[in-house]
N, CA, C and O of each residue as an XYZ file, in Angstrom:
336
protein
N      -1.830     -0.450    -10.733
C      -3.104     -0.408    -10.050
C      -3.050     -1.324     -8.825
O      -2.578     -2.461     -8.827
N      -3.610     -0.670     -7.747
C      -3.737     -1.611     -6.574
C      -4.885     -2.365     -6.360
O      -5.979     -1.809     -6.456
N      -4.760     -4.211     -5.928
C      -6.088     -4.679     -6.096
C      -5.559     -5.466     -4.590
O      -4.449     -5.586     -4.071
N      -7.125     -5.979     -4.145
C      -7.109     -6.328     -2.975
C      -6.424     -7.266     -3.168
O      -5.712     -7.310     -2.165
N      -6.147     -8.094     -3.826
C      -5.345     -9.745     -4.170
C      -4.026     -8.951     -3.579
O      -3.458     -9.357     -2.565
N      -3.614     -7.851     -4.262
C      -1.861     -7.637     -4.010
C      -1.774     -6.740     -2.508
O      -0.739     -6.549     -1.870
N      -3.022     -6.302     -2.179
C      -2.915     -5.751     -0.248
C      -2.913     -7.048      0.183
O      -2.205     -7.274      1.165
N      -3.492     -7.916     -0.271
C      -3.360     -9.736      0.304
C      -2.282     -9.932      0.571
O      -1.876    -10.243      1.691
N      -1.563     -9.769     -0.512
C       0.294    -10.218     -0.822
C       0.945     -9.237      0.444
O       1.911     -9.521      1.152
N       0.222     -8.174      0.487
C       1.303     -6.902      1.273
C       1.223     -7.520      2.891
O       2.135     -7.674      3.704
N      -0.163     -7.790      3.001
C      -0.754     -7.749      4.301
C       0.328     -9.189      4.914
O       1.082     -9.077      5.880
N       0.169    -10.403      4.134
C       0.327    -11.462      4.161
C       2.127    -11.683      4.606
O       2.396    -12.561      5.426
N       2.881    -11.114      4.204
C       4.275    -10.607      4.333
C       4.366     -9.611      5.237
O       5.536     -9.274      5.415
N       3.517     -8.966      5.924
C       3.682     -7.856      7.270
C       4.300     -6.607      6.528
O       4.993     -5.908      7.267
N       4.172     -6.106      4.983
C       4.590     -4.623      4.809
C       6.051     -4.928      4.724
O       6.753     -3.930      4.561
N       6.824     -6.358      4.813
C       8.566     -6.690      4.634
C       8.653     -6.971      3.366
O       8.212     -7.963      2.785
N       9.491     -5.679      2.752
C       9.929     -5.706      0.745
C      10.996     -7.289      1.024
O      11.099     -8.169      0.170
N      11.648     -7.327      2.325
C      12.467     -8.202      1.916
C      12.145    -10.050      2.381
O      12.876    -11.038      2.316
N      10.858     -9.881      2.795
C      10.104    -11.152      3.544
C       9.627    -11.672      2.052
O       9.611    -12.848      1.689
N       9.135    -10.203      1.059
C       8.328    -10.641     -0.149
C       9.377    -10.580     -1.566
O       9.030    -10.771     -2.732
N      10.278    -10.366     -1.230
C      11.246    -10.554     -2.315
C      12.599    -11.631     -2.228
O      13.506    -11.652     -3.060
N      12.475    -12.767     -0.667
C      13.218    -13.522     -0.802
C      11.890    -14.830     -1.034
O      12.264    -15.989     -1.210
N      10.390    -14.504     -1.012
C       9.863    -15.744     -1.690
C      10.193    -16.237     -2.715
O      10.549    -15.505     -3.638
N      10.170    -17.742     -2.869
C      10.058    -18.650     -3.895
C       8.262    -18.869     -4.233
O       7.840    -20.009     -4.042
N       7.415    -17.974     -4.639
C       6.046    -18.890     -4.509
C       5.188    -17.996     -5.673
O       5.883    -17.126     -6.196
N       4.076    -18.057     -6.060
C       3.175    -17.381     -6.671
C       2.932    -16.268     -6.822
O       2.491    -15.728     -7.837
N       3.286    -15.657     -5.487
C       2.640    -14.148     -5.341
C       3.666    -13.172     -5.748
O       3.533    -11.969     -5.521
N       5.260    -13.959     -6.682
C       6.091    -13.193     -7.093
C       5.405    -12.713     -8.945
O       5.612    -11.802     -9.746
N       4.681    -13.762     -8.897
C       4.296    -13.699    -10.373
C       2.921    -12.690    -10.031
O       2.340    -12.076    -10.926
N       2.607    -12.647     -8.911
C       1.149    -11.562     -9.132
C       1.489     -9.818     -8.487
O       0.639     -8.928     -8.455
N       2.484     -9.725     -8.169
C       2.925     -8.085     -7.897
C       4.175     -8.428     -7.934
O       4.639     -9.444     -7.414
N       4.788     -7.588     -8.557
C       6.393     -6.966     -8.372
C       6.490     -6.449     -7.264
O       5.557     -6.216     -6.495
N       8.494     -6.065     -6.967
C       8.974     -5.397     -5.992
C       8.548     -3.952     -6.060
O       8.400     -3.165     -5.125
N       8.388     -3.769     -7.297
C       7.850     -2.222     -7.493
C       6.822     -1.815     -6.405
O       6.878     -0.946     -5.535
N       5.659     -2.915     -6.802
C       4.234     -2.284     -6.394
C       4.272     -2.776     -5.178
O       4.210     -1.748     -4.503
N       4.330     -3.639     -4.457
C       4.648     -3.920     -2.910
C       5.659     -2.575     -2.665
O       5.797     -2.396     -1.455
N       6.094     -1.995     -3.141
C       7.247     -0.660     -2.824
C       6.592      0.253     -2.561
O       6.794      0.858     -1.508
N       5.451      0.693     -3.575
C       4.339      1.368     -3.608
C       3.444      1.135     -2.719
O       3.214      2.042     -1.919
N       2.966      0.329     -2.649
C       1.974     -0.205     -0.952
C       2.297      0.669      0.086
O       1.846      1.650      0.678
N       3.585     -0.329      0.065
C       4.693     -0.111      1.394
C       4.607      1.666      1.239
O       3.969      1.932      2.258
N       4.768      2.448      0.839
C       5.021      3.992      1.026
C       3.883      4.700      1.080
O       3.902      5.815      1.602
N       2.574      4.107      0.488
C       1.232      4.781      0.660
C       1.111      4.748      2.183
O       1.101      5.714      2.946
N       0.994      3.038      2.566
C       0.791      2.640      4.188
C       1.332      3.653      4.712
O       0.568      4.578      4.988
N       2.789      3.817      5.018
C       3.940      4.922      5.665
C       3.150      6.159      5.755
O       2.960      6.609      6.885
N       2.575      6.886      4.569
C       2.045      8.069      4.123
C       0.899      8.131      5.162
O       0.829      8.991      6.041
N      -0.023      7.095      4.964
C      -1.130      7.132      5.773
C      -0.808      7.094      7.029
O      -1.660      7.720      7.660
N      -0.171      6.761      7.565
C       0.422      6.242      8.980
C       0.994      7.809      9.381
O       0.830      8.116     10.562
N       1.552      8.671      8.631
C       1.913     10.066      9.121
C       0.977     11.136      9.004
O       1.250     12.273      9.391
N      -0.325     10.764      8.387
C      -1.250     11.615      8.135
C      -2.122     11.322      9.622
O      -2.403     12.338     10.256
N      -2.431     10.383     10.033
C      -3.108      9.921     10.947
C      -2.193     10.476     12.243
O      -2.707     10.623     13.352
N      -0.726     10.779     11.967
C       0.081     11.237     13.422
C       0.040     12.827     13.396
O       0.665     13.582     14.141
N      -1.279     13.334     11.853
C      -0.503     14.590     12.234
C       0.687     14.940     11.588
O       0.968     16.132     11.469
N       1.268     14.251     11.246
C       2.909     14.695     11.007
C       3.289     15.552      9.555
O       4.442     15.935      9.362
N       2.107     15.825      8.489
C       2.095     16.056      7.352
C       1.746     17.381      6.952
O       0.868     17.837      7.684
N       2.073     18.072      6.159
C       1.068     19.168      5.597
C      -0.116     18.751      5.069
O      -0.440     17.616      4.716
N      -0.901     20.044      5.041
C      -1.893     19.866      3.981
C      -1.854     19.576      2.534
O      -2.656     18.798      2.018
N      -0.940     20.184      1.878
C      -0.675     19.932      0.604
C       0.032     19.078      0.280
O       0.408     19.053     -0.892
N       0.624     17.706      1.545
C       1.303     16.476      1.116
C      -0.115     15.687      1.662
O      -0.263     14.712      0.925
N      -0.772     15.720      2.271
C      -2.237     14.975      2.460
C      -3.025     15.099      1.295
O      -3.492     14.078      0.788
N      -3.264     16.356      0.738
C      -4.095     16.251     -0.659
C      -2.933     15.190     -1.701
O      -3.536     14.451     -2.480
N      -1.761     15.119     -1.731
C      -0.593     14.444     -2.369
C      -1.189     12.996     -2.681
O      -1.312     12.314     -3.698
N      -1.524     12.834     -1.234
C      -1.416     10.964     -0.676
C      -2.464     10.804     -1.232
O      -2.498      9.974     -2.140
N      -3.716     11.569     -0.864
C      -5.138     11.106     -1.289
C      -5.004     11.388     -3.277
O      -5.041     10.332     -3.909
N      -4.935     12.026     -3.695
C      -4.592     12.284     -5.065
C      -4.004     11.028     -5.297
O      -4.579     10.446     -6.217
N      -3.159     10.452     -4.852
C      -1.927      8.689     -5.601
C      -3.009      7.968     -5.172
O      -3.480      7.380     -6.146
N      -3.717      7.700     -4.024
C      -4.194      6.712     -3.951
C      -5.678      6.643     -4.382
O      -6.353      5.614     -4.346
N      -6.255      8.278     -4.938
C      -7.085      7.845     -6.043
C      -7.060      7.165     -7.057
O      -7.879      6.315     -7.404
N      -5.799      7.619     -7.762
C      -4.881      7.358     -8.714
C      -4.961      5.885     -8.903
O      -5.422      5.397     -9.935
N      -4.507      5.165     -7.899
C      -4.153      3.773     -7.619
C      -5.006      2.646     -7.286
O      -4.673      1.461     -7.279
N      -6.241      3.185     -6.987
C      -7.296      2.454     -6.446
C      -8.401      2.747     -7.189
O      -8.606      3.925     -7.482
N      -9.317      1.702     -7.626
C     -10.220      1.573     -8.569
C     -11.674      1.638     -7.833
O     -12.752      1.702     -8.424
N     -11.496      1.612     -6.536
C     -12.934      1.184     -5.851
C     -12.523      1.742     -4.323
O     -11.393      1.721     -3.835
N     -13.718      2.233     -3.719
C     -13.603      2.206     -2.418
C     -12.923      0.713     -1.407
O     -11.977      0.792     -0.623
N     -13.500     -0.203     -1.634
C     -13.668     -1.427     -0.906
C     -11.564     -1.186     -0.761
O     -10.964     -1.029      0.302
N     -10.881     -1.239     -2.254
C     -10.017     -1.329     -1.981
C      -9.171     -0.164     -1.457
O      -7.973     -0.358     -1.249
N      -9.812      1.228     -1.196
C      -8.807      2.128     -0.360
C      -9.514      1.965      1.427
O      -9.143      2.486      2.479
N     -10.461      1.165      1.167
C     -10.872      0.906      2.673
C      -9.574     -0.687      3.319
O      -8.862     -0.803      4.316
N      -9.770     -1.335      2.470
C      -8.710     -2.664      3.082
C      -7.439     -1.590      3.203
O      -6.812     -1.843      4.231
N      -6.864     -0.461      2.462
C      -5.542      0.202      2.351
C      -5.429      0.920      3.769
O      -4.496      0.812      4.564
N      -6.478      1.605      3.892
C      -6.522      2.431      5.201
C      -6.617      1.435      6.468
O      -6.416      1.951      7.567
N      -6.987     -0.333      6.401
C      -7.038     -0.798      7.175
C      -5.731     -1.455      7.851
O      -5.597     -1.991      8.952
N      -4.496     -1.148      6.446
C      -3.487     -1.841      6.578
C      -2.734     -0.963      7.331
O      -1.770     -1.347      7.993
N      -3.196      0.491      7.268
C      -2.380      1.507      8.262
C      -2.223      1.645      9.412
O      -1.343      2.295      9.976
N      -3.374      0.823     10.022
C      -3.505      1.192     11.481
C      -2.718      0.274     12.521
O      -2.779      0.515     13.727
């Protein structure tokens, strides 16, 4: 599940798996490499939907995971904010 604490972690590291996986600090104990992985590829997703670059039936895809993944508006609004 994605929570604003771990778009914190994403945002906070600039979207770098390897900025957030050579920390020594806290925020290794509050998201894995996994889910920063996951971030990281929604962002990407959104970022090609916004260019256009996608089908329709990989746009219903993205929005479908990140229903999936997100418990609340507030937090697919900070997600869509991390895309731009």
């Amino acid at each position: 599940m994605i929570t604003i604490e771990k778009l914190k972690i994403y945002e906070y590291y600039d979207g770098s798996i390897g900025k957030f996986e050579h920390a020594k600090n806290i925020h290794l104990k509050k998201m894995s490499g996994h889910e920063f992985g996951i971030i990281n590829n929604i962002v990407q997703d959104i970022k090609l939907m916004r260019k256009g670059m996608t089908s329709k039936s990989f746009e219903e895809q993205i929005i479908q995971r990140i229903d999936a993944l997100c418990e609340n508006d507030d937090i697919k609004a900070y997600l869509l904010k991390l895309s731009m």
